[in-house]
C-alpha positions as CSV (number, residue, x, y, z in Angstrom):
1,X,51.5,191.1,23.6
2,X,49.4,194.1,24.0
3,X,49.3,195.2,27.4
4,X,51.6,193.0,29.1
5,X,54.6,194.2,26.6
6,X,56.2,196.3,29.8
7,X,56.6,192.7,31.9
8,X,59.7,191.2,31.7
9,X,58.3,187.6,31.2
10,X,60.5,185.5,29.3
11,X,61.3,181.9,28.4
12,X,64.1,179.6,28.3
13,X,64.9,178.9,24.8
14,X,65.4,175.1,25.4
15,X,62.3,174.6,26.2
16,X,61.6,174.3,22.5
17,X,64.1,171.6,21.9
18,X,65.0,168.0,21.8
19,X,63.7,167.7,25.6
20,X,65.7,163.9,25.9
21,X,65.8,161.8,29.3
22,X,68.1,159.2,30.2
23,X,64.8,156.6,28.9
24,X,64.4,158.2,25.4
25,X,68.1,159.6,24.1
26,X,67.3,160.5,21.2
27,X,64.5,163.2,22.6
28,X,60.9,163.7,22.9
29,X,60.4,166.1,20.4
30,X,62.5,167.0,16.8
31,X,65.7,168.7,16.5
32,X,64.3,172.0,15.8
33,X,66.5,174.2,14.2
34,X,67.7,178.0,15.8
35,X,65.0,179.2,13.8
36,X,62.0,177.2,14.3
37,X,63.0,177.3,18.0
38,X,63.1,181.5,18.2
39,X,59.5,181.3,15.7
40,X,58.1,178.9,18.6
41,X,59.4,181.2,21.2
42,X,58.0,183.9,19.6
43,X,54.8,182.4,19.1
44,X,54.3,182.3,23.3
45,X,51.6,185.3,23.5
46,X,53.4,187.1,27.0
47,X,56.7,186.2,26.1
48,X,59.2,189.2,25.8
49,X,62.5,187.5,26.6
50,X,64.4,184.3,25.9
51,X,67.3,183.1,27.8
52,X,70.3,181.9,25.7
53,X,72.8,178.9,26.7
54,X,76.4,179.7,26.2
55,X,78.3,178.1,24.3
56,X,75.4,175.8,22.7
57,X,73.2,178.8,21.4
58,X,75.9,180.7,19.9
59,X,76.9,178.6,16.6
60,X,76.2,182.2,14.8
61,X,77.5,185.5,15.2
62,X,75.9,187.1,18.0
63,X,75.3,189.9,15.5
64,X,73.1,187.8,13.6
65,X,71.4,186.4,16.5
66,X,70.5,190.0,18.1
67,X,68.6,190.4,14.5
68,X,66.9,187.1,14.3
69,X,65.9,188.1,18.0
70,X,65.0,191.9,16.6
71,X,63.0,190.3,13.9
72,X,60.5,188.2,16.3
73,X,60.5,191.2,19.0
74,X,62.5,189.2,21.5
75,X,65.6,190.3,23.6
76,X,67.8,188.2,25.5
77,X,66.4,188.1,29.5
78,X,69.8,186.0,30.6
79,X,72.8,183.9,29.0
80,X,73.0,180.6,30.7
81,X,76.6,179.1,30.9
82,X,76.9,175.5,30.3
83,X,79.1,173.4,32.3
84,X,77.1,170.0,32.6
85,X,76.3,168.7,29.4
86,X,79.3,167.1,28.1
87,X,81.0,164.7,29.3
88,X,84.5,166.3,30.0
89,X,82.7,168.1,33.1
90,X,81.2,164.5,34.8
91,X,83.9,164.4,37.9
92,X,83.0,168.6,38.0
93,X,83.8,171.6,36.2
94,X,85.4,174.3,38.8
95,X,85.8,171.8,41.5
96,X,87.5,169.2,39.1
97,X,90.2,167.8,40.5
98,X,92.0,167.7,37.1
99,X,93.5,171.4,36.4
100,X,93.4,171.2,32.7
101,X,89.3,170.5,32.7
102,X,88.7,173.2,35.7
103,X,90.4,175.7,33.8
104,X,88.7,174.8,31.2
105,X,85.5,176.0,32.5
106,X,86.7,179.0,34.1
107,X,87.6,180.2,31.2
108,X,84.6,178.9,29.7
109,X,82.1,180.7,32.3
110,X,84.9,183.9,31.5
111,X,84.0,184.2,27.8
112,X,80.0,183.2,28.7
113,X,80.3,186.8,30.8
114,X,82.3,188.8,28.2
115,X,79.9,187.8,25.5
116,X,77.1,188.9,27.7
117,X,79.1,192.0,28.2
118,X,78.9,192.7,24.2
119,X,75.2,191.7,23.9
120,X,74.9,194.2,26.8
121,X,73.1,191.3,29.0
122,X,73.6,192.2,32.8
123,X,72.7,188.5,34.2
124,X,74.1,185.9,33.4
125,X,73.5,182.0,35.3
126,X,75.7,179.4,36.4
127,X,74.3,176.0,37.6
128,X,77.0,173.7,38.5
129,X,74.9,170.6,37.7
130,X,78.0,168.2,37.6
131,X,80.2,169.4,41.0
132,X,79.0,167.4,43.8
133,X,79.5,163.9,44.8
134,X,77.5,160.7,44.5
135,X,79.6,158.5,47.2
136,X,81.0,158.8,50.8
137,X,84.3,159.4,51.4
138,X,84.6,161.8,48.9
139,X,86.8,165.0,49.1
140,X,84.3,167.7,50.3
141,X,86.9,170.5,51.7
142,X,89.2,170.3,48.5
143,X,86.2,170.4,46.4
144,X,84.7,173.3,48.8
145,X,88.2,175.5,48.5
146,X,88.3,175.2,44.2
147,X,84.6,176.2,44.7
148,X,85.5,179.3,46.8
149,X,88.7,179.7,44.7
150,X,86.7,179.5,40.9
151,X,84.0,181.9,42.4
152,X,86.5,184.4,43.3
153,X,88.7,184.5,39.9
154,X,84.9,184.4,37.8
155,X,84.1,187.4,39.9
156,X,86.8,189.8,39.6
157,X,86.4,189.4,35.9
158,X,82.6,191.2,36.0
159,X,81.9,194.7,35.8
160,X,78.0,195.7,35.3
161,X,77.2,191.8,35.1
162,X,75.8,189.7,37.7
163,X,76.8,186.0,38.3
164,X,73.9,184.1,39.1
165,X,74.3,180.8,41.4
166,X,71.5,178.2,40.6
167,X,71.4,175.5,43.2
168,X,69.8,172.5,43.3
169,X,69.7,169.8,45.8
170,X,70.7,166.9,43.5
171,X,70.7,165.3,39.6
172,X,72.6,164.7,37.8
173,X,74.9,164.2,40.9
174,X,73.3,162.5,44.2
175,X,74.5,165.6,45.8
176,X,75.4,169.0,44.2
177,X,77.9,171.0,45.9
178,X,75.5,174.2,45.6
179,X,71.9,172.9,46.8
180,X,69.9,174.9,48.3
181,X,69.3,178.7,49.1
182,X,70.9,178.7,52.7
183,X,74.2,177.1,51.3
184,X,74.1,179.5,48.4
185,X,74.5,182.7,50.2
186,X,77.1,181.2,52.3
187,X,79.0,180.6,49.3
188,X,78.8,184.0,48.4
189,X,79.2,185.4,51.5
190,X,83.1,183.7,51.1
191,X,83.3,184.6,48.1
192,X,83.3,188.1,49.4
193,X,81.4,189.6,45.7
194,X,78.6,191.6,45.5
195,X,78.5,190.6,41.6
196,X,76.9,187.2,43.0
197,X,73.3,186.7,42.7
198,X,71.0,183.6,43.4
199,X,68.5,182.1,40.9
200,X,65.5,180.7,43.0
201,X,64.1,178.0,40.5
202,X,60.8,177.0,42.0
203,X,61.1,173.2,41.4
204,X,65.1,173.3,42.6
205,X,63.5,175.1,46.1
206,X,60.8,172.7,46.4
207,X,62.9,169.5,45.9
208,X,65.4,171.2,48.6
209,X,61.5,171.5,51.2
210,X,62.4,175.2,51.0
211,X,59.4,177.2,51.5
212,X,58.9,179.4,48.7
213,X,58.6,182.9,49.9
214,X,61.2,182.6,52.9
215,X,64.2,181.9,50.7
216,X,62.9,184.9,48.4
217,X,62.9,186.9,51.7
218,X,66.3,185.1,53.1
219,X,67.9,186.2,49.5
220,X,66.8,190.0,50.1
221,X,67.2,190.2,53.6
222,X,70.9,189.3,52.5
223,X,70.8,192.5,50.3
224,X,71.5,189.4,47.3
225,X,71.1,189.6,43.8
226,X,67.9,187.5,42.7
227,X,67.0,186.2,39.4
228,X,63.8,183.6,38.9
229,X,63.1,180.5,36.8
230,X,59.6,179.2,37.0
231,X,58.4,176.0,36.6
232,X,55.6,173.8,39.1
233,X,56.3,170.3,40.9
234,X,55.8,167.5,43.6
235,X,58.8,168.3,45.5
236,X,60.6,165.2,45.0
237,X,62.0,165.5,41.7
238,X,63.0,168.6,39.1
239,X,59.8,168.0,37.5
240,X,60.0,171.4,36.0
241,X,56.0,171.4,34.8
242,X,53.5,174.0,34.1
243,X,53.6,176.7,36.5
244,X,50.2,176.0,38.4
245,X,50.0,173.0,37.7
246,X,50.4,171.5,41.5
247,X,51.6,174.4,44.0
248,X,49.1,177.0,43.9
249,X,49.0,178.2,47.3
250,X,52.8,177.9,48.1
251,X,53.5,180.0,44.2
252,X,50.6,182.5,46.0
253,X,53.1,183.0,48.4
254,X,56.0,182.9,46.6
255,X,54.4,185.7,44.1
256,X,53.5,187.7,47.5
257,X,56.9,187.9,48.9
258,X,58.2,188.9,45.4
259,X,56.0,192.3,45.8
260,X,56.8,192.9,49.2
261,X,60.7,192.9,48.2
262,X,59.7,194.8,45.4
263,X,61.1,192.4,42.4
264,X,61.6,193.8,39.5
265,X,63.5,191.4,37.3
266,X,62.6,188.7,34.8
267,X,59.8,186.1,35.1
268,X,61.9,183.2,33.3
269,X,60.2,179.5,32.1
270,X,62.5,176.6,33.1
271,X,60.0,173.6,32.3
272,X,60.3,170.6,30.2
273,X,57.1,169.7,28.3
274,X,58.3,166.4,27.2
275,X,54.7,164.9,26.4
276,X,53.0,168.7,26.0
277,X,53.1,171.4,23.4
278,X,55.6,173.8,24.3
279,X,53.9,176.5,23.1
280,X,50.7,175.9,25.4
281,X,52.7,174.8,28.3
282,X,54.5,178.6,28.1
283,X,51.2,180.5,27.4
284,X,49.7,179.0,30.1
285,X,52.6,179.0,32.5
286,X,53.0,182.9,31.7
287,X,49.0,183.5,32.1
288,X,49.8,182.2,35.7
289,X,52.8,183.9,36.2
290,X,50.2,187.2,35.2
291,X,47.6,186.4,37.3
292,X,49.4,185.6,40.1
293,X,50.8,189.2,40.4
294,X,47.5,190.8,39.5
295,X,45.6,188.7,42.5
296,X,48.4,189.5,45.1
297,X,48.2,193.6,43.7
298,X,44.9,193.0,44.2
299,X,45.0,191.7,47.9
300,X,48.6,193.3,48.7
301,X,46.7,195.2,52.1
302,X,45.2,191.7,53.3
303,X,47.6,189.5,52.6
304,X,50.4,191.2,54.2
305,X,47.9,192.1,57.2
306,X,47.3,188.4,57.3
307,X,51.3,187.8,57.1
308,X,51.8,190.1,60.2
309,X,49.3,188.9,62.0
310,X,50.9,185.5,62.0
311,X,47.6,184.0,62.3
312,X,47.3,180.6,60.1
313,X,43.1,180.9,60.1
314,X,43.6,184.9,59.1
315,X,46.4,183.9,56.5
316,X,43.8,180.9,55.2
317,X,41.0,182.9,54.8
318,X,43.0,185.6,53.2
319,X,44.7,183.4,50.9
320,X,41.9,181.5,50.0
321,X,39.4,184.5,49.0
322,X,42.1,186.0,47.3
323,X,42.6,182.9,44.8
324,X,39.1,181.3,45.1
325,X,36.4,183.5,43.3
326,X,33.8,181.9,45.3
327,X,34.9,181.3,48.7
328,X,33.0,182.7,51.6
């Protein structure tokens, strides 16, 4: 790691899995074993942090999992609670209409923060990929109150953790009840917690037409919690690929507005290399994610004289001589 061992870059331990799709079930790559996924993690030259899902991740004692981590110097950036991979949460999880299933995963998302609490992780993430609806006609104001209602109970049982909200504008539902950054602070405005945070994933923004850097600035302007995971893609779909890969100019941005709120928490991986080598696909992802912060340190003074100026030829030319080596 050498130099970059003081930046919180980290990956998304996942990412070294199965990697299936509804076309190929049985995966895109082997079942890799805890081990072999924590050596590949490991193996990712920036990485200092992996993110952990709850309850699929924790088939050990979390003892012995802090000293597999210890062992490959990693430590755990975020737990991830997952309520959307079964299929006891397809109708929702919190906003299920059956009782018995939607206190299922309160309680679920309960002991997801309580184990964090013992591993001493601060932030943990909740994407509600399975509470939405696909068809008109559907009950969206009793689904919005057990929303509000779940929210409220997970909250009062934090202390020094932070609830992360992911949304995402749709998949696996046509809709998702929490899709996009503008929704997201509204639910936690009625929540009424300031132990809510947002998680801006870069594909999830882009598939929602967010611009990048405003919902990083709508989150702080609303004095918000904000957590990141970072992946590249068209805008259409979650195609969670290499950061860099597609949206230079918009991540640019998006890496500006980071250092003018004066981020300071993890740089997290969410992609799915399918057809690539993990490994690679993180190295080069996180060798973005580093020179992206260097060239805006390096520009800071013109590209926020550019920004004020509201001037699209100033921000051009000061965008484009910041990233292009040649450009005159």
């Amino acid at each position: 790691m050498g130099e970059h061992m003081d930046e919180k870059y980290g990956v998304g331990l996942w990412i070294f899995g199965r990697l299936l799709d509804r076309f190929v079930a049985e995966g895109y790559k082997p079942d890799r074993s805890l081990d072999e996924k924590l050596d590949m993690a490991s193996r990712v030259s920036l990485a200092r942090g992996v993110e952990l899902a709850y309850p699929g991740d924790f088939q050990i004692a979390p003892e012995e999992l802090l000293k597999k981590l210890s062992s490959r110097n990693l430590e755990i950036s975020a737990l991830d609670i997952d309520l959307f991979s079964k299929p006891k949460w397809q109708k929702g999880s919190i906003t299920s209409k059956d009782e018995s299933v939607r206190r299922n995963a309160i309680s679920l998302v309960e002991e997801g923060i309580e184990l964090a609490r013992k591993l001493n992780v601060r932030s943990v993430i909740l994407w509600l990929g399975q509470d939405g609806h696909d068809y008109l006609f559907s009950d969206h104001r009793g689904r919005w109150r057990l929303l509000i209602e779940g929210l409220r109970e997970i909250s009062s049982h934090l202390e020094k953790e932070i609830l992360y909200l992911e949304y995402k504008h749709k998949e696996p539902r046509t809709h998702a009840i929490v899709s996009n950054v503008g929704k997201t602070l509204h639910i936690i405005d009625r929540v009424g917690s300031d132990k809510l945070g947002v998680t801006i994933d870069t594909g999830h923004a882009l598939m929602a037409d967010e611009n990048l850097a405003e919902s990083v600035y709508l989150v702080s302007e609303s004095d918000t919690p904000l957590i990141l995971h970072l992946n590249d893609a068209y805008g259409y779909w979650d195609d969670d690929m290499i950061l860099g890969s597609i949206n230079i100019l918009k991540l640019l941005e998006f890496f500006h507005a980071l250092d003018e709120i004066n981020y300071d928490g993890w740089y997290d991986l969410d992609i799915f290399p399918y057809r690539e080598d993990p490994v690679k696909a993180c190295d080069q992802s996180l060798r973005m994610v580093h020179y992206l912060k260097r060239v805006v340190k390096e520009n800071k003074d013109a590209l926020r004289e550019a920004v004020e100026s509201d001037d699209p030829h100033k921000s051009l030319e000061a965008a484009w001589k910041a990233i292009l080596k040649d450009f005159r």
